[in-house]
N, C-alpha and C positions, 0 to 999 in steps of 0.2 A: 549770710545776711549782711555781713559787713561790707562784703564788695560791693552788693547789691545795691549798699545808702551809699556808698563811694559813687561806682559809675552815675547813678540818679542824679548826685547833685555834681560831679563836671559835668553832663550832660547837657542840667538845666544852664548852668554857670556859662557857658559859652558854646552856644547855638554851632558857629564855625569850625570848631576845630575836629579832629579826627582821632580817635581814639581803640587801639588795637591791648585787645586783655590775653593774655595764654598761659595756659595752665594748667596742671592734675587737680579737676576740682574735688575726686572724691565724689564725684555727684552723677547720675546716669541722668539726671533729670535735663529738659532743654527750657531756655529761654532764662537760667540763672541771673543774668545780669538786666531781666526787662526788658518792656518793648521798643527801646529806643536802640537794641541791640540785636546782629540778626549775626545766627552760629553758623560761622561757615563750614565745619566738620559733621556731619549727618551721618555717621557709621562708626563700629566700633573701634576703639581703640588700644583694647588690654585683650590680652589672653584668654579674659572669662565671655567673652564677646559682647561685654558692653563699652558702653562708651565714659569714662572716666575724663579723656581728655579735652580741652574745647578748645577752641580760637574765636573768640566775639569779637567782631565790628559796629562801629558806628562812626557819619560824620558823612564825610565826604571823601568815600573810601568803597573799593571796590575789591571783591576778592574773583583775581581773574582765571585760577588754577590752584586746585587742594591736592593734597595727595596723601594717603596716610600707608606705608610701609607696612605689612608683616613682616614678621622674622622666619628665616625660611625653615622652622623646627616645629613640631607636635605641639602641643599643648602641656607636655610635661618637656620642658628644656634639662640637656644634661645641664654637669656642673661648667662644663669648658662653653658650654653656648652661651650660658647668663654673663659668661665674663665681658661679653660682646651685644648683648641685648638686656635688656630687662625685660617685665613683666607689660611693656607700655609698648605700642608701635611707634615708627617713628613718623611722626606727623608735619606736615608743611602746608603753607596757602602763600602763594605769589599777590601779590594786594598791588594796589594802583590808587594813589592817592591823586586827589584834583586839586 
């Protein structure tokens, strides 16, 4: 909720600028940060095959390629593969600012 009255009011606060959020929200749910924000990640991103992790934009801001990493191991990782991945895929978005 807190991010939520965060991005709402830089949003409102200055129409122009461009604003990139990324994070493990803990949250499977979409559109956390409101409608002035659009999730460029649409698939899962943890082990249990939901999606934890998000990348929001807003502004004048484009996302021109995502890409989100499996790790190349089962669902139950030994101990020597967590040393090298976590529990989280790794996630990217190439963005294009105006």
């Amino acid at each position: 909720r807190c991010l939520s009255d965060w991005s709402s009011d830089v949003c409102s606060s200055d129409l122009g600028q461009s604003v990139v959020v990324v994070g493990d929200f803990n949250n499977t749910g979409h559109n956390l940060l409101g409608p002035q924000f659009q999730e460029v990640i649409n698939q899962p991103t943890h082990l249990t095959n939901k999606q934890f992790d998000h990348i929001y934009i807003s502004g004048n801001i484009h996302a021109l390629e995502t890409n989100v990493e499996r790790p190349n191991y089962a669902k139950h990782p030994s101990d020597e593969q967590k040393t090298e991945w976590t529990d989280h895929y790794f996630v990217s978005a190439l963005l294009d600012v105006e």
